[in-house]
N, C-alpha and C positions, 0 to 999 in steps of 0.2 A: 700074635694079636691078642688083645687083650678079650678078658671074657666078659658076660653083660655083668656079671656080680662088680669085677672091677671097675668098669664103667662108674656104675652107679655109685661106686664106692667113692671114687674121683670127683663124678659130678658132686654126692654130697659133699666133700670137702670142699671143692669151689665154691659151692651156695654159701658154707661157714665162713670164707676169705672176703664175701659182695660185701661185705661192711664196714666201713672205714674204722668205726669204730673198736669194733673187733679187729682190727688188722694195729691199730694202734697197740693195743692190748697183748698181740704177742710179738711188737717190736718191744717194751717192756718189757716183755718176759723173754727174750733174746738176749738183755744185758744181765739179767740174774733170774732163778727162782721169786717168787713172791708171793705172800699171803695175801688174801683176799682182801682184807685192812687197808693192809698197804697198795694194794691198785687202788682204793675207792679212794684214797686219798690221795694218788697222785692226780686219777684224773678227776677229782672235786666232784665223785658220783656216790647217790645211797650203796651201801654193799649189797643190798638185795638185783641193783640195776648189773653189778659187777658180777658176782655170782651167777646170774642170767647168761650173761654173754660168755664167760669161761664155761656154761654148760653148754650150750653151744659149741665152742671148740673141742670141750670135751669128749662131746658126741661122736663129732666127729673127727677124731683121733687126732688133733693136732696140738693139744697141750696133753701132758697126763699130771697126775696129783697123789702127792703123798699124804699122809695123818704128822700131825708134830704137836702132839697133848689134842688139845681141843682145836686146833687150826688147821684147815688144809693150804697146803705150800703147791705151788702151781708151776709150773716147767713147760720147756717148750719140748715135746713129747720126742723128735729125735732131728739128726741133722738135716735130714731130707727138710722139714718142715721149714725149718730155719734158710737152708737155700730158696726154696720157693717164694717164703717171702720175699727176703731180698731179691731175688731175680724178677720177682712181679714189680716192684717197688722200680729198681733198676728198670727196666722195659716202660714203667710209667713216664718216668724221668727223661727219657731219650726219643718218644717214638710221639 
């Protein structure tokens, strides 16, 4: 069974996945890495608004980030993450 640390660790990932727009954000980053430029211009938002939401994911462990000069490159933090989504995604679609 899992412990209350787990749990909570869980729940906060859940709570980072309630937003469509974040959830957009690491279907994006499921097809490549990406600098934070390059998300605010795909989805036509301030980088400050983008940076926000990848903090958020950040948090809570479902992207992580590397340095490359003056830009941080953003990833989908590991495969688990990557199935949930689509498994959430898939589950929306059918149910």
């Amino acid at each position: 069974m899992a412990t209350e640390h787990q749990l909570e660790l869980a729940a906060a990932m859940f709570k980072a996945l309630a937003d469509p727009l974040r959830l957009r954000t690491l279907v994006l980053l499921a097809e490549k890495e990406r600098g934070v430029s390059e998300l605010a211009e795909i989805e036509a938002e301030k980088i400050g608004t983008v940076s926000a939401r990848l903090k958020v994911l950040l948090t809570a462990r479902l992207v992580k980030r590397r340095r490359e000069g003056q830009n941080a490159i953003y990833s989908i933090a590991d495969h688990h993450v990557l199935a949930l989504v689509e498994n959430a995604i898939d589950h929306a679609c059918h149910h």
